[in-house]
C-alpha positions as CSV (number, residue, x, y, z in Angstrom):
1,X,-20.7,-29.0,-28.2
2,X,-23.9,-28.4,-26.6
3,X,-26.5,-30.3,-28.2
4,X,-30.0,-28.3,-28.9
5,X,-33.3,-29.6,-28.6
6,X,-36.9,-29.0,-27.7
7,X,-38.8,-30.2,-24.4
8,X,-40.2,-32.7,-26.3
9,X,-36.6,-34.8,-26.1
10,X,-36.3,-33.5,-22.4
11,X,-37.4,-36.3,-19.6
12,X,-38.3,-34.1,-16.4
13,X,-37.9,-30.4,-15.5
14,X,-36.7,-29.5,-12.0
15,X,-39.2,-26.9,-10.0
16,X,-37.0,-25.0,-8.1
17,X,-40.3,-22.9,-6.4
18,X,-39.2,-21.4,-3.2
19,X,-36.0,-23.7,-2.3
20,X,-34.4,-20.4,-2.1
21,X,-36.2,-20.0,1.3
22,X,-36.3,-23.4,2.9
23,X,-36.9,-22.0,6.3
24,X,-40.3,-21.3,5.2
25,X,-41.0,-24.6,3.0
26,X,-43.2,-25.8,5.8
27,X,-45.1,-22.8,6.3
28,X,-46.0,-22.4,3.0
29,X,-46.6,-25.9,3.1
30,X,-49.9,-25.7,5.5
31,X,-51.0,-21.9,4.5
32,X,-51.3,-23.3,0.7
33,X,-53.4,-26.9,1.8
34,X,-55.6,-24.2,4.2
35,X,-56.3,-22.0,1.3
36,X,-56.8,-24.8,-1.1
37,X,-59.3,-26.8,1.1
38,X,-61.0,-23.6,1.7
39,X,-61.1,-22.8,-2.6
40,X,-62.3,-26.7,-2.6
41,X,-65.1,-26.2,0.0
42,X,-65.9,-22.5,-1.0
43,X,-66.4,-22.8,-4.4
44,X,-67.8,-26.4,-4.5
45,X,-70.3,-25.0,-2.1
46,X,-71.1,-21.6,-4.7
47,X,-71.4,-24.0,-7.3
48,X,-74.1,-26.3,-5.2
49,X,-76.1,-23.6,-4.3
50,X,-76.5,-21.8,-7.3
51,X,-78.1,-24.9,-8.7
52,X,-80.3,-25.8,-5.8
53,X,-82.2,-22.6,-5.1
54,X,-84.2,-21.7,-8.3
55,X,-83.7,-18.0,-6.6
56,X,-79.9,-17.8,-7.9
57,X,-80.6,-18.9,-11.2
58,X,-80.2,-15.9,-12.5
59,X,-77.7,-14.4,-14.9
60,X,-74.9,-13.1,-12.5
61,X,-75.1,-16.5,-10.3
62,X,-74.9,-18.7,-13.1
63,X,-71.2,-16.6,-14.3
64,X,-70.4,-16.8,-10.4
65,X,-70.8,-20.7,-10.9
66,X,-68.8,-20.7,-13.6
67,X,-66.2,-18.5,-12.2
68,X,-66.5,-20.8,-9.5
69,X,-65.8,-23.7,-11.2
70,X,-62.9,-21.8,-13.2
71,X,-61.0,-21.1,-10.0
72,X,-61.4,-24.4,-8.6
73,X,-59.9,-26.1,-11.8
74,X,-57.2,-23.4,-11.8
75,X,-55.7,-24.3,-8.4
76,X,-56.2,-27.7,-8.9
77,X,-54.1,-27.9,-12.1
78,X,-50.6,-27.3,-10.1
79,X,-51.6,-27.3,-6.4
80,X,-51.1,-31.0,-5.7
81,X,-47.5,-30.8,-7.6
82,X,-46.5,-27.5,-5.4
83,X,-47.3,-29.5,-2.0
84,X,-45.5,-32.5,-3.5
85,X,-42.5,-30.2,-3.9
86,X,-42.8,-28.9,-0.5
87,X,-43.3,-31.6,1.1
88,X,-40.3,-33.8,0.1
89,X,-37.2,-33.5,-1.7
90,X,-38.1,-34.5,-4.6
91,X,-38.8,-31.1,-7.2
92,X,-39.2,-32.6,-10.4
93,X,-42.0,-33.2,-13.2
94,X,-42.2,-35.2,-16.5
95,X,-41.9,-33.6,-19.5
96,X,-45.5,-34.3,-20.2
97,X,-46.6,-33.2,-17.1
98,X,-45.2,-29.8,-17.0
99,X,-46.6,-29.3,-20.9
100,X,-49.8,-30.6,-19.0
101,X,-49.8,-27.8,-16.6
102,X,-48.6,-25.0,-19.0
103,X,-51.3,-25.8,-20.8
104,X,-54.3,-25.9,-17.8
105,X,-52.9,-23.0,-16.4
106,X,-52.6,-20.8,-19.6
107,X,-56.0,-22.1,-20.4
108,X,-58.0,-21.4,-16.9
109,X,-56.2,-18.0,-16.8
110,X,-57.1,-16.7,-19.9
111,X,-60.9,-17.8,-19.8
112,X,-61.1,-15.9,-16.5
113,X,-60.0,-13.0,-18.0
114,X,-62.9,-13.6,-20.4
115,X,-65.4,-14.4,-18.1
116,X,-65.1,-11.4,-15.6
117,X,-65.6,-8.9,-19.0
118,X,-68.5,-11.2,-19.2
119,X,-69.6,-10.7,-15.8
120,X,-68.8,-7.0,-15.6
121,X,-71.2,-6.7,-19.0
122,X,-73.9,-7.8,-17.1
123,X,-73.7,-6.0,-14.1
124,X,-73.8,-3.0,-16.7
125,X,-76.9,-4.3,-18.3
126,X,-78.5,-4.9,-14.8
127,X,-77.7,-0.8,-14.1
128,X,-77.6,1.0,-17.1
129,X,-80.2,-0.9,-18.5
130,X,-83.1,-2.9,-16.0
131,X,-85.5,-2.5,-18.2
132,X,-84.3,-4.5,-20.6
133,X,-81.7,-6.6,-18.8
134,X,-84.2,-10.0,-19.2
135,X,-84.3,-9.9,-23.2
136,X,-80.7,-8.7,-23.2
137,X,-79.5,-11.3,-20.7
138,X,-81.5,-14.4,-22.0
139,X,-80.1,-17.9,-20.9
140,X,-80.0,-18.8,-24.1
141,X,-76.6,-15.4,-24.5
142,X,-75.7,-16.0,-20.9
143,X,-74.8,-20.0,-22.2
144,X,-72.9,-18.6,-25.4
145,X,-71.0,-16.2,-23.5
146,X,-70.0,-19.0,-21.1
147,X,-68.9,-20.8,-24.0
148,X,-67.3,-18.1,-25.8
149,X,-65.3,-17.5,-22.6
150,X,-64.2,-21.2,-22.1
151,X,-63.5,-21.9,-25.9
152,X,-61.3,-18.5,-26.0
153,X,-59.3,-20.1,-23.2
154,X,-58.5,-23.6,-24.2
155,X,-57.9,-22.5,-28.0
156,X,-55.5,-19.5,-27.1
157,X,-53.1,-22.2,-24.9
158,X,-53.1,-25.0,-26.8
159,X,-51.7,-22.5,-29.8
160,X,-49.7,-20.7,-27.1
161,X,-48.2,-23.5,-24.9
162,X,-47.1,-25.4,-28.0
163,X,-45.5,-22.5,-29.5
164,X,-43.3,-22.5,-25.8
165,X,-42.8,-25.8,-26.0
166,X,-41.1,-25.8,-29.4
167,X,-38.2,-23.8,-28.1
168,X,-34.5,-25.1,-27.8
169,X,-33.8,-25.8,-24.3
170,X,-30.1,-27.1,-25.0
171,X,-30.0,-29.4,-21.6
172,X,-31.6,-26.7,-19.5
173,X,-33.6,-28.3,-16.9
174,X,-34.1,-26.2,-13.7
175,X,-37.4,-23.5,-13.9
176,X,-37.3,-21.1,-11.5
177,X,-40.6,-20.9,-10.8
178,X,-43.0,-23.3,-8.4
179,X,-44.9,-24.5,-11.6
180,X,-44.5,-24.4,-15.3
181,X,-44.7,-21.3,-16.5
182,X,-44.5,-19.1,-20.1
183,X,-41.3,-16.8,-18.5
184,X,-39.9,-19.1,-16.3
185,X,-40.0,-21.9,-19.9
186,X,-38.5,-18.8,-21.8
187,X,-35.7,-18.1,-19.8
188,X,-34.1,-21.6,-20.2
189,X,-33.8,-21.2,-24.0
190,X,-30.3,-20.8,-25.5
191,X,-32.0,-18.9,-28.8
192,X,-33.8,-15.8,-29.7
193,X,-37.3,-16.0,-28.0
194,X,-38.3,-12.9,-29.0
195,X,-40.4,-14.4,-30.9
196,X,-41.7,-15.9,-28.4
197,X,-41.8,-13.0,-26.1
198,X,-43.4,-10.8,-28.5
199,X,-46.5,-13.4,-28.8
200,X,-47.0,-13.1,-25.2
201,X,-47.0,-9.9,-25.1
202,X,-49.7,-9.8,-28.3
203,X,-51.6,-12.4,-26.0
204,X,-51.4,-10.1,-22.9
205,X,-52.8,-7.4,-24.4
206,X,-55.3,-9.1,-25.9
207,X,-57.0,-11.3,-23.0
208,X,-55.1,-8.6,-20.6
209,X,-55.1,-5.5,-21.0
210,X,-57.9,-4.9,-23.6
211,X,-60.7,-7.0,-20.9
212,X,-59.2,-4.6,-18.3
213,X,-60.0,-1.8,-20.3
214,X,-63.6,-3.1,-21.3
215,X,-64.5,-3.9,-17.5
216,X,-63.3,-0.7,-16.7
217,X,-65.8,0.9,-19.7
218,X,-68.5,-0.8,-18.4
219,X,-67.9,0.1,-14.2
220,X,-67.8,3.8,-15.7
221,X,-70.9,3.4,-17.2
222,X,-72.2,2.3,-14.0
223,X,-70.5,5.3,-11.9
224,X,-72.4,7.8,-14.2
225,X,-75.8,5.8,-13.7
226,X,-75.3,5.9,-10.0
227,X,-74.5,9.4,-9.7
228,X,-77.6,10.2,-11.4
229,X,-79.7,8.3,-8.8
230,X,-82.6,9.5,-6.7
231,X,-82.6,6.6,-4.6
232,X,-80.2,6.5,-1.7
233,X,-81.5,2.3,-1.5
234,X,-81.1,1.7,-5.3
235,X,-77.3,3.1,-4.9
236,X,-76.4,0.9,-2.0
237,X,-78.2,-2.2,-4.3
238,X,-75.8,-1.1,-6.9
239,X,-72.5,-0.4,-4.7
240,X,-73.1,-4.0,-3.2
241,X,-73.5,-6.2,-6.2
242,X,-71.1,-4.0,-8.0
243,X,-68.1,-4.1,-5.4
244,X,-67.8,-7.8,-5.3
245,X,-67.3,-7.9,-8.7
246,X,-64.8,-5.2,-9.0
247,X,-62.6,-6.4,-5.6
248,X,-62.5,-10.4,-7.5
249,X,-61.6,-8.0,-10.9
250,X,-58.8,-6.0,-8.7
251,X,-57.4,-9.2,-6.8
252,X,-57.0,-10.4,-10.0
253,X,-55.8,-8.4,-12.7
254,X,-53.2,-6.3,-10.5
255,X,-51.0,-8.9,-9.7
256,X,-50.8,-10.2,-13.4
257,X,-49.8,-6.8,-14.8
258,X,-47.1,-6.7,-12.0
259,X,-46.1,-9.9,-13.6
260,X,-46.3,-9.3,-17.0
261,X,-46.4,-5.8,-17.6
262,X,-42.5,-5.1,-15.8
263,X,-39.1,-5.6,-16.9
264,X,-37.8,-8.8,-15.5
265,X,-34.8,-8.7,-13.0
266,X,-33.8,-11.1,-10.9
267,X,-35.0,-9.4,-7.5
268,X,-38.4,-8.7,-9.9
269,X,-38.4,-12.5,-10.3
270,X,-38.5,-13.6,-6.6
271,X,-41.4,-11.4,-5.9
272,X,-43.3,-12.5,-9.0
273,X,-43.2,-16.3,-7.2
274,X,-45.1,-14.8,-4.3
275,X,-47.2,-12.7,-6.4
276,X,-48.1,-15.5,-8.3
277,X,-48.9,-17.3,-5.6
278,X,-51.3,-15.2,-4.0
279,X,-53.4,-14.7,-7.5
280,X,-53.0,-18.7,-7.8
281,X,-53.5,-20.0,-4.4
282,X,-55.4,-17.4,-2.0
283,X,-57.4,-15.7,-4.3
284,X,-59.7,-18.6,-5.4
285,X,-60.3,-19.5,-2.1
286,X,-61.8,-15.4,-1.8
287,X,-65.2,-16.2,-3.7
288,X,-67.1,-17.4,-0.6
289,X,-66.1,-14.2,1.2
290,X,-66.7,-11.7,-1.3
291,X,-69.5,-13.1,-3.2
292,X,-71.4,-15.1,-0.5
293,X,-70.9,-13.4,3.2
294,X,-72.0,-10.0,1.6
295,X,-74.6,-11.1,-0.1
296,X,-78.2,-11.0,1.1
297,X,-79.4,-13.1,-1.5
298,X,-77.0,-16.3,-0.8
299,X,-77.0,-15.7,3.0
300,X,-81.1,-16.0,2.6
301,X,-80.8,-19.5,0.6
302,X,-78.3,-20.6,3.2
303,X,-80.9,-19.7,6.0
304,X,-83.8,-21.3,4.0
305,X,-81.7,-24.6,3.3
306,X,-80.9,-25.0,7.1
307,X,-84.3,-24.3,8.6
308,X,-83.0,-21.5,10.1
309,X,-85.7,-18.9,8.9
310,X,-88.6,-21.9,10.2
311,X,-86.9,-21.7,13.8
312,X,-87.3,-17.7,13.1
């Protein structure tokens, strides 16, 4: 008789990632430390020089710090236990360790979804309404929507991840998955998670679907505002600060709803791993490119910083 029992009597899980493809283990190996130096460098150095230049510190730079910080922590929460795993032979985790990273990851995950309604708010203020956009946009409501947005996060997973983490595992060990995940936890049960299952869809919908729908309000607000523009200039000053916000929104919401919005099948399954790892891994390490390389205002600090403008 098979005995049942939580994770909380279970020792180590086994991260079975990509061993399915070990031709490419050491491929995946360098393109995730490349993308994760570059999420390291490129965010740490969005986060710098929002703080340095008293010309960022505005309202969408202080949410693109945050963001910042937000993706940096997200990648870090699994990245180094991924390499480990590709590295060498050794796939496993402690019990504590994987509840550890259930936990980061739900947390960081859902407080992005947060922030970026937060984000795509004020780009609507900043359009729809300029005039008012400093008394709407006080620091003072820019901090508490920060807040609101982390605080959302962390209290959703620490309800959600110990609701995974109370299900009967009877011996199951192996997650097929490269770190530990909602689904991938599920699917090791040997009782009726539909409990479970039904949660996370609630929980999808709710930090998902509904902050889709909202940034999507808001960037159709902004269409209609633009379309009834005189200035050719102003519309370009919209499209730009507009478009990084909606290609970080696209990069990052389209690959969860593949995810979590599908039925699951096994062929599903393997391309949710690479899926996941793009939204996980290479995203992050997109801010400096869309938010810093297009952007007149941060290419400006950057040449003032360096002298460059002086030698101008």
């Amino acid at each position: 008789m098979v005995e049942n029992f939580n994770t909380s009597s279970v020792e180590y899980f086994i991260l079975l990632g990509f061993s399915k493809w070990p031709n490419v283990k050491i491929v995946l190996f360098m393109v995730i430390l490349i993308f994760y130096l570059i999420t390291l460098i490129g965010n740490l150095f969005i986060i710098i020089l929002s703080h340095l230049d008293s010309n960022l510190h505005t309202p969408i730079y202080f949410f693109l710090s945050n963001l910042s910080a937000l993706d940096l922590c997200y990648t870090t929460s699994f990245v180094f236990q991924l390499l480990f795993n590709l590295w060498g032979p050794q796939k496993t985790i402690p019990c504590a360790g994987c509840m550890l990273q259930l936990y980061l990851v739900l947390a960081f995950g859902t407080t992005e979804c947060v922030l970026l309604v937060v984000m795509s708010y004020d780009r609507y203020v900043a359009v729809c309404k300029p005039l008012h956009y400093s008394v709407l946009m006080n620091p003072r409501f820019c901090h508490l929507m920060a807040a609101a947005s982390w605080v959302s996060g962390f209290t959703t997973s620490a309800l959600h991840s110990s609701f995974t983490f109370w299900v009967p595992l009877c011996g199951h060990r192996q997650v097929d998955d490269f770190f530990c995940e909602v689904l991938a936890l599920l699917r090791l049960s040997c009782v009726d998670t539909r409990a479970n299952e039904l949660t996370l869809m609630v929980m999808s919908a709710v930090f998902v679907v509904i902050p889709l729908i909202l940034i999507l309000s808001s960037y159709g607000a902004i269409a209609w505002t633009v379309l009834r523009m005189q200035s050719y200039a102003r519309v370009q000053k919209v499209v730009g600060t507009c478009g990084s916000h909606h290609t970080v929104v696209s990069f990052f919401f389209i690959p969860i709803m593949f995810i979590y919005l599908q039925p699951t099948t096994k062929k599903s399954q393997d391309q949710a791993k690479f899926i996941a790892l793009f939204y996980t891994v290479v995203t992050p390490s997109l801010n400096l490119l869309i938010y810093t390389l297009r952007n007149k205002d941060v290419r400006g600090v950057v040449r003032k910083l360096t002298g460059y403008e002086r030698e101008m």
